[in-house]
C-alpha positions, -999 to 999 in steps of 0.1 A, spaced: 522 604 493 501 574 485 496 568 448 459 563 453 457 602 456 470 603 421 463 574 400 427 554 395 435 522 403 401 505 385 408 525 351 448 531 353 444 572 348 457 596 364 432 618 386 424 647 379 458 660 356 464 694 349 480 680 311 491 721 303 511 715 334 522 679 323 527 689 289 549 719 297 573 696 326 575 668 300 586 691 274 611 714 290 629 680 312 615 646 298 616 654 257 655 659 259 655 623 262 625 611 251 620 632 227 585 653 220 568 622 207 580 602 230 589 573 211 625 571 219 645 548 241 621 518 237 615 500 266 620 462 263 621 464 227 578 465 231 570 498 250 578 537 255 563 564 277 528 558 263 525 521 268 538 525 303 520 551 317 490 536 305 497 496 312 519 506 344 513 542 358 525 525 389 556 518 378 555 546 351 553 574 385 580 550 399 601 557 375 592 596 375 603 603 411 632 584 419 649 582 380 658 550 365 687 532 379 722 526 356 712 560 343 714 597 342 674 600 344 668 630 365 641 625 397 618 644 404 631 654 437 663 663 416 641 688 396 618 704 421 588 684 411 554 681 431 534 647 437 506 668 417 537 679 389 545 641 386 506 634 382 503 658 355 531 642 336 516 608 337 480 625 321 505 640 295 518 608 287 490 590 294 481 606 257 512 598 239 518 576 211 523 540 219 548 516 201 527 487 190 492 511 182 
């Protein structure tokens, strides 16, 4: 599926998220890793979840469906995850904390 159908290319957000939904997949799959606040397992030494959902959400649904590479990151093909699941969980983290503000 093109990410068009899910992201706003001009503004960066997600269309349309269903964040219960988001909230809930990040929690019970993500937040093992990541944690609840998300601010584990920096990214670069300048960015978590937050900051790359919101700078990259390109990248940051990338990263959702196929894992990241070198790492046990589950896909989410692995989990049973929906194009609209894995747009729901960029609105969620679309509202996490960032690391620099």
């Amino acid at each position: 599926m093109n990410d068009m159908t899910i992201i706003d290319y001009d503004t960066n957000a997600a269309i349309d998220p269903d964040l219960i939904n988001g909230q809930a997949k990040y929690e019970s799959t993500c937040a093992l890793c990541h944690r609840l606040d998300a601010m584990t397992l920096v990214f670069d030494e300048v960015e978590v979840i937050g900051d790359l959902a919101d700078d990259d959400p390109v990248e940051f649904v990338h990263k959702v469906r196929f894992g990241q590479p070198g790492t046990t990151m589950p896909s989410s093909f692995d989990v049973g995850w929906t194009t609209n699941d894995v747009r729901d969980i960029l609105g969620h983290s679309q509202t996490l904390p960032h690391f620099c503000g």
